[in-house]
SEVOGU-584163 format. One record per residue (C-alpha): residue number from 1; z, y, x; residue in one letter. Coordinates in steps of 0.25 Angstrom, whole numbers, plus 2048, in hexadecimal, padded with zeros to 3 digits. Example, Ala and Ser with C-alpha at 12.3 -4.5 7.8 and 13.67 -1.06 7.14 Angstrom:
! residues 2
- 1:81F:7EE:831:A
- 2:81D:7FC:837:S
This chain:
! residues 358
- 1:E4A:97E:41B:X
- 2:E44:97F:428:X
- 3:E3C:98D:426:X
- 4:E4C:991:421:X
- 5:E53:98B:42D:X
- 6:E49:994:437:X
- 7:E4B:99F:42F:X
- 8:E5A:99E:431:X
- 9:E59:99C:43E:X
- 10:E50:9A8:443:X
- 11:E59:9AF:43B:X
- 12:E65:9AB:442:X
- 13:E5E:9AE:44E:X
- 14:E5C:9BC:44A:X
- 15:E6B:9BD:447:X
- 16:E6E:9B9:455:X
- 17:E63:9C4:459:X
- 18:E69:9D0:451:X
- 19:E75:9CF:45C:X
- 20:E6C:9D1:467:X
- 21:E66:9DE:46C:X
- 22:E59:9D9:466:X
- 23:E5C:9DF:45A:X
- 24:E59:9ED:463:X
- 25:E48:9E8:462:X
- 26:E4B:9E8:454:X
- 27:E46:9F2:448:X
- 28:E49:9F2:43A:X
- 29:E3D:9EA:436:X
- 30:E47:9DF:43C:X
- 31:E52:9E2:438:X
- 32:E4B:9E1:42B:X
- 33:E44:9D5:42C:X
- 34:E53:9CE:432:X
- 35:E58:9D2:426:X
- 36:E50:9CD:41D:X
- 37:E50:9BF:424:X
- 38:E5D:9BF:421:X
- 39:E5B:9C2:413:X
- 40:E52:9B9:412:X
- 41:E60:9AE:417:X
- 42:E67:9B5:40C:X
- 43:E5E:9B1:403:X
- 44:E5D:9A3:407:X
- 45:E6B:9A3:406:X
- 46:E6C:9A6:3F9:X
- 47:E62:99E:3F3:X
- 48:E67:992:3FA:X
- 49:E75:994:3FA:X
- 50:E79:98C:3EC:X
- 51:E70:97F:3F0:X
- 52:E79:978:3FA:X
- 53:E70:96C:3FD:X
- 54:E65:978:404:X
- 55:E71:97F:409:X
- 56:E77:975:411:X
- 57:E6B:96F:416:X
- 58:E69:97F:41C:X
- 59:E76:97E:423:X
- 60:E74:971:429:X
- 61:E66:976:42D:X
- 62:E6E:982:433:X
- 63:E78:97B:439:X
- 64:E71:970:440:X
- 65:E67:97C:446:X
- 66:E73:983:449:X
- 67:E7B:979:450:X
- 68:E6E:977:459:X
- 69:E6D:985:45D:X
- 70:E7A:983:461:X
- 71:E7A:976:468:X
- 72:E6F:97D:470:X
- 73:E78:98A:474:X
- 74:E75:992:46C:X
- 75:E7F:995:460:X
- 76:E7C:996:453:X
- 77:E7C:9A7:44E:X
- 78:E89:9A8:446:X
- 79:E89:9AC:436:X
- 80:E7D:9A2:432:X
- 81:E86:997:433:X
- 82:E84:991:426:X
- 83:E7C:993:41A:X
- 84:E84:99E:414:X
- 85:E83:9A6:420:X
- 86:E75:9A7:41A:X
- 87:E78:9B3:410:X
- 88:E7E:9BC:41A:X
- 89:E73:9BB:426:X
- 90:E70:9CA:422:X
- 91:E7F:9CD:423:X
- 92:E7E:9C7:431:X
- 93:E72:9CE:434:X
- 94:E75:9DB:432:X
- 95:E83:9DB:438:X
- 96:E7D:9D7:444:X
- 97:E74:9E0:447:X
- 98:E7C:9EB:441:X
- 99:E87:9E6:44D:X
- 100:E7B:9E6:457:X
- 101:E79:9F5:460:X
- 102:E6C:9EF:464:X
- 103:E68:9F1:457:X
- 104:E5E:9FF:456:X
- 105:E62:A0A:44E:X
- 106:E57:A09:445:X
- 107:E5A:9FB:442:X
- 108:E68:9FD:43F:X
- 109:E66:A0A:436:X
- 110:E5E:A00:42E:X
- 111:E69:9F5:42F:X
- 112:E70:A01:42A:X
- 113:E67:A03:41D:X
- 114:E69:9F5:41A:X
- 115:E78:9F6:419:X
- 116:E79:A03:410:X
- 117:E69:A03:408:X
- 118:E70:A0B:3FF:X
- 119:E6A:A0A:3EF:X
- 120:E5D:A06:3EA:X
- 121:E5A:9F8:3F0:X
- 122:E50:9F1:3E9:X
- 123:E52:9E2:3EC:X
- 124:E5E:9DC:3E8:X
- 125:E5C:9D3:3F5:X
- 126:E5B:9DF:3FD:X
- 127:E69:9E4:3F5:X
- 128:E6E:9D7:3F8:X
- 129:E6E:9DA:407:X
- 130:E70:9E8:407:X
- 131:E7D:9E4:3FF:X
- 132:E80:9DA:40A:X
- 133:E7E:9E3:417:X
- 134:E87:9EE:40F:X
- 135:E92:9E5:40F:X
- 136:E8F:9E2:41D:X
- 137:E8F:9F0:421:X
- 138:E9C:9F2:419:X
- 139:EA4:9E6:420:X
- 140:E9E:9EA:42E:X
- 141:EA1:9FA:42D:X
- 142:EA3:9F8:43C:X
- 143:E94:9F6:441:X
- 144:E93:A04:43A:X
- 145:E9C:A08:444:X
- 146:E95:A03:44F:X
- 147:E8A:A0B:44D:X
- 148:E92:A18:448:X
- 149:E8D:A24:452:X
- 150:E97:A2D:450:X
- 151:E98:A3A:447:X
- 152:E97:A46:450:X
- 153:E9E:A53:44B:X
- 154:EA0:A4E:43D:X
- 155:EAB:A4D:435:X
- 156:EAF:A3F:432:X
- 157:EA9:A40:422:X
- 158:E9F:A46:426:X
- 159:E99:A3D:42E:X
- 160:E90:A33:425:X
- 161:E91:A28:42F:X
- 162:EA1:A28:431:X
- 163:EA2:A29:422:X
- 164:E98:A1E:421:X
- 165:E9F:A15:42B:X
- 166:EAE:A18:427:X
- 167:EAA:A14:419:X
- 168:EA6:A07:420:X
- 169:EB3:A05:426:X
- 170:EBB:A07:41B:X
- 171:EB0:9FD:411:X
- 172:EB3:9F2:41C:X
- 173:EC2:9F7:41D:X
- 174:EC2:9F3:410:X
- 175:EBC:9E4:410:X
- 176:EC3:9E1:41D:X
- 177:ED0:9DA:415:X
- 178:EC4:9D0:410:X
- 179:EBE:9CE:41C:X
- 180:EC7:9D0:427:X
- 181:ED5:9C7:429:X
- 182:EDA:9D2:432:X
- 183:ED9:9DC:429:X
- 184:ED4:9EC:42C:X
- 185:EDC:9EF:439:X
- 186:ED5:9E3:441:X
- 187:EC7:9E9:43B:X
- 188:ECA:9F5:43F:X
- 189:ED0:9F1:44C:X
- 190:EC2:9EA:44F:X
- 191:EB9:9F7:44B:X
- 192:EC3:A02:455:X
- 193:EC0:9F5:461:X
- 194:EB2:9F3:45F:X
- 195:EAB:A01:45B:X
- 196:EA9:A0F:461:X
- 197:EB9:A14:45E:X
- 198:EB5:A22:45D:X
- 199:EAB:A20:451:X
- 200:EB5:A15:44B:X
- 201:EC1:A22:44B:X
- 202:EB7:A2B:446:X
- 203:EB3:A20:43C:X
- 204:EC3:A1F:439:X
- 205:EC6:A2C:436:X
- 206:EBA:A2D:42C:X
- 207:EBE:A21:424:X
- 208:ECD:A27:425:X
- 209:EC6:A34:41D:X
- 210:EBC:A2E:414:X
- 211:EC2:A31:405:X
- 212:EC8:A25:3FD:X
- 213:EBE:A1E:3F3:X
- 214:EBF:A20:3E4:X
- 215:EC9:A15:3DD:X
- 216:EC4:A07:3D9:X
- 217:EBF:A05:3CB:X
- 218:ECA:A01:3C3:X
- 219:ECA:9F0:3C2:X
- 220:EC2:9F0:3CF:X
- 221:EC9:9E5:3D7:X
- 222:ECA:9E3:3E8:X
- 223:ECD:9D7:3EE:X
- 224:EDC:9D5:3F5:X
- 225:EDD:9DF:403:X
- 226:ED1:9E7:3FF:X
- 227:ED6:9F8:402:X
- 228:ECE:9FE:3F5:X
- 229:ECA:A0B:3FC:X
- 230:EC5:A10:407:X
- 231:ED2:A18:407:X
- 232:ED9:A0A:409:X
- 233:ED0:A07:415:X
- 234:ED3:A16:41C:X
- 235:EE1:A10:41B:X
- 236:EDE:A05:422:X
- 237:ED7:A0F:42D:X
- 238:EE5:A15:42D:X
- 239:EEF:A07:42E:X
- 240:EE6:A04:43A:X
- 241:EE5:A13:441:X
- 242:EF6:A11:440:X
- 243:EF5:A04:445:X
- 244:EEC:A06:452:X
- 245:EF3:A12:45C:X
- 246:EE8:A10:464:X
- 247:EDD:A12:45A:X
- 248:EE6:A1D:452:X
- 249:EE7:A25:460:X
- 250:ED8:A24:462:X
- 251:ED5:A29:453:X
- 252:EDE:A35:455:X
- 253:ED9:A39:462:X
- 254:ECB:A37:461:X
- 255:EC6:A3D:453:X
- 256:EC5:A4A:450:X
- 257:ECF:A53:44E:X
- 258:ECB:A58:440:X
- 259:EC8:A49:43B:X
- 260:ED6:A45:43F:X
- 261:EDC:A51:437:X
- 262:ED6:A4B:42A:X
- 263:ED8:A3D:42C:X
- 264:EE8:A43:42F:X
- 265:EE6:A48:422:X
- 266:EE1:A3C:41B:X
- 267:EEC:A31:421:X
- 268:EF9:A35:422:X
- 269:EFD:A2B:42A:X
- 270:EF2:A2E:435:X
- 271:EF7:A3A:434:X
- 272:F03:A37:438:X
- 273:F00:A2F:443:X
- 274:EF6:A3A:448:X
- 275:F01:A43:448:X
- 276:F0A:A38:450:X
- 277:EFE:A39:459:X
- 278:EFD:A47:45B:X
- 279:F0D:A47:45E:X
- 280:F0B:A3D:469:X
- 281:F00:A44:46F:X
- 282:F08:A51:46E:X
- 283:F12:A4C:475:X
- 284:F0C:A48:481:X
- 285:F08:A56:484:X
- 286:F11:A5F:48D:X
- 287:F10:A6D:48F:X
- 288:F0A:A71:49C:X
- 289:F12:A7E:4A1:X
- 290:F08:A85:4A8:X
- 291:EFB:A81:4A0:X
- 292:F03:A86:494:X
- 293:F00:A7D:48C:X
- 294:F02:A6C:485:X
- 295:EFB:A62:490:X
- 296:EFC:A53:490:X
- 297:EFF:A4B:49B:X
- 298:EF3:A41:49B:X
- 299:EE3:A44:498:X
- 300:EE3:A3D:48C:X
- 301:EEE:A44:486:X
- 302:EE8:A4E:47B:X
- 303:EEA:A5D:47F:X
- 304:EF1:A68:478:X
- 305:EE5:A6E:471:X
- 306:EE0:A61:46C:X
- 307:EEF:A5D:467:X
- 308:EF0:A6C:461:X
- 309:EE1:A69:45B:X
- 310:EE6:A5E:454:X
- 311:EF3:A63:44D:X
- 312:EEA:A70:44A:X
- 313:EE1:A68:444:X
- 314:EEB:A5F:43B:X
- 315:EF1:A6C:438:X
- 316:EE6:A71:432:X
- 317:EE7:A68:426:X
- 318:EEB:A6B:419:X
- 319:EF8:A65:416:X
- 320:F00:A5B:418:X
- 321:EF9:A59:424:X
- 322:EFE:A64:42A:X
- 323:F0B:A63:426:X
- 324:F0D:A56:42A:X
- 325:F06:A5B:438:X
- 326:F10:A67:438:X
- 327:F1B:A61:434:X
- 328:F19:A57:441:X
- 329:F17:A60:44A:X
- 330:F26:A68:445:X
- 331:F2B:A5A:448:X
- 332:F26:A58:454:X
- 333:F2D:A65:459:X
- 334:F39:A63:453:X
- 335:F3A:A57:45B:X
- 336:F37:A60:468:X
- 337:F43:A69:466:X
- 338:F3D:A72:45C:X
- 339:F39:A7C:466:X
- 340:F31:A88:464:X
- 341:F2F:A8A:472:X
- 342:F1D:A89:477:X
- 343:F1B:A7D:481:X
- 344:F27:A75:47E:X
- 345:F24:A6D:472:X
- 346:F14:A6B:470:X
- 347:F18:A6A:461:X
- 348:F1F:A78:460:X
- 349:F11:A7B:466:X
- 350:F07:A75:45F:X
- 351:F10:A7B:452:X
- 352:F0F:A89:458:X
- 353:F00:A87:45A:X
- 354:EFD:A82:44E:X
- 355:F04:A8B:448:X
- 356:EFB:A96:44E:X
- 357:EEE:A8F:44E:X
- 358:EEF:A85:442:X
């Protein structure tokens, strides 16, 4: 009992430690013994677990050596609380360090070979907690995020790293009505606060593109508020681009022109509120007399080429996307008076334009 009650805290002490920048004098060596320790509390709990004499002597062990550390000043590391906490030490583990930029780039890429080992482990221990740190890295897609580095020139499929990390978003998506009260919108909320926005929107549009998983086995069951595709989880992506102005601007101003065309193509309702965007944006162009040419009145207001590169762009599409853009922009001249007259409507413009270039 006393060679156990050490064991758990130094181990709780090295949970405390892999929130720190210590982790930075780290190497995978340590990273693997840490885990292995906490394997080894996983494997206490589970061959002590069913005799509740020995369990609840542990707890008050840890309790009372808890409760001292606290009356001390210093408080006890949260998630070893009780005995339970015992099987998930390596779940703790690993999401702390996963959380923690201090952590070196060869220590997490071996974090990283933890969570996806792909086939062929041997020990059904070790499988055991590959299994567990794949569920981790399902249900905490955003410490992917966090460490995204961006895709270059890529298209957004292309990309094996947005693909890989917009397949983590819709996975948790899909758990988060087990797991979180509030439901997708607050979860996503959290992720466009807390990470790089840029990624994020890029991260967005992917998982807005990926193609819908093959149907469930017949008889194969989900539990109540579970979305059964990814398909389901991209229209959760799209209920909370609608909801979010802010976050909606941002995504259609910030992406590439291209990936915005296909995601257009994709959602019909995002492509109506791009569209709804694109006529805001147009109208707060005026023409400039001498300059011959659509100018905004403010910096940040786009330009003539970039709005004329958009609608080229959504034009350029098979149909109905570029009907539906066409048939928005003959509306929005009818509403200017119809006229066929160059610098009066920007719409009878961008129409002749397109018209010529498209």
């Amino acid at each position: 009992m006393e060679s156990l009650v050490e064991h758990l805290q130094r181990f709780s002490e090295l949970l405390a430690v892999s929130r720190t920048t210590h982790v930075s004098t780290w190497d995978p060596a340590t990273v693997r013994r840490a885990l292995q320790w906490a394997r080894y509390l996983r494997h206490v709990h589970r061959r002590f677990g069913r005799h509740v004499r020995i369990r609840r002597a542990l707890e008050r062990r840890l309790q009372n050596q808890w409760g001292q550390e606290g009356a001390s000043g210093s408080a006890p590391v949260p998630g070893l609380t009780n005995f339970q906490a015992l099987g998930r030490g390596d779940l703790l583990l690993s999401l702390r360090l996963l959380e923690n930029r201090a952590l070196g780039d060869p220590d997490y890429h071996y974090l990283l070979r933890q969570l996806f080992p792909g086939p062929g482990v041997p020990d059904p221990d070790e499988e055991a907690l590959q299994g567990s740190l794949a569920r981790l890295a399902r249900c905490r897609s955003a410490v992917q995020l966090l460490r995204f580095s961006g895709p270059g020139e890529k298209s957004a499929l292309e990309d094996p790293v947005l693909k890989t990390q917009a397949e983590l978003l819709l996975g948790r998506l899909r758990e988060v009505p087990k797991a979180e009260a509030e439901g997708p919108s607050r979860f996503l909320s959290t992720l466009w606060d807390r990470l790089p926005q840029n990624n994020f929107l890029k991260v967005l549009a992917a998982a807005l593109l990926l193609p819908p998983s093959s149907p469930r086995p017949q008889g194969e069951e989900l539990e109540p508020g579970t979305p059964q595709t990814p398909g389901d989880g991209a229209q959760e992506l799209v209920r909370w681009l609608l909801e979010k102005s802010d976050v909606l601007a941002a995504f259609c101003r910030s992406l590439p022109v291209g990936l915005l065309t296909s995601v257009a193509g994709r959602h019909p309702a995002l492509c109506r509120a791009y569209l709804g965007l694109l006529t805001d944006w147009g109208r707060r162009l005026h023409y400039d007399l001498p300059k011959g040419t659509w100018v905004g009145a403010e910096p940040q207001h786009v330009s003539w080429e970039e709005l004329y590169g958009r609608f080229q762009s959504l034009c350029r599409a098979p149909p109905p996307l570029k009907d539906e853009v066409l048939t928005a922009l003959e509306a929005c001249k009818a509403q200017d008076g119809d006229l066929q007259v160059p610098g009066v409507s920007i719409w009878t413009d961008l129409l002749l334009a397109l018209g010529s270039g498209s």
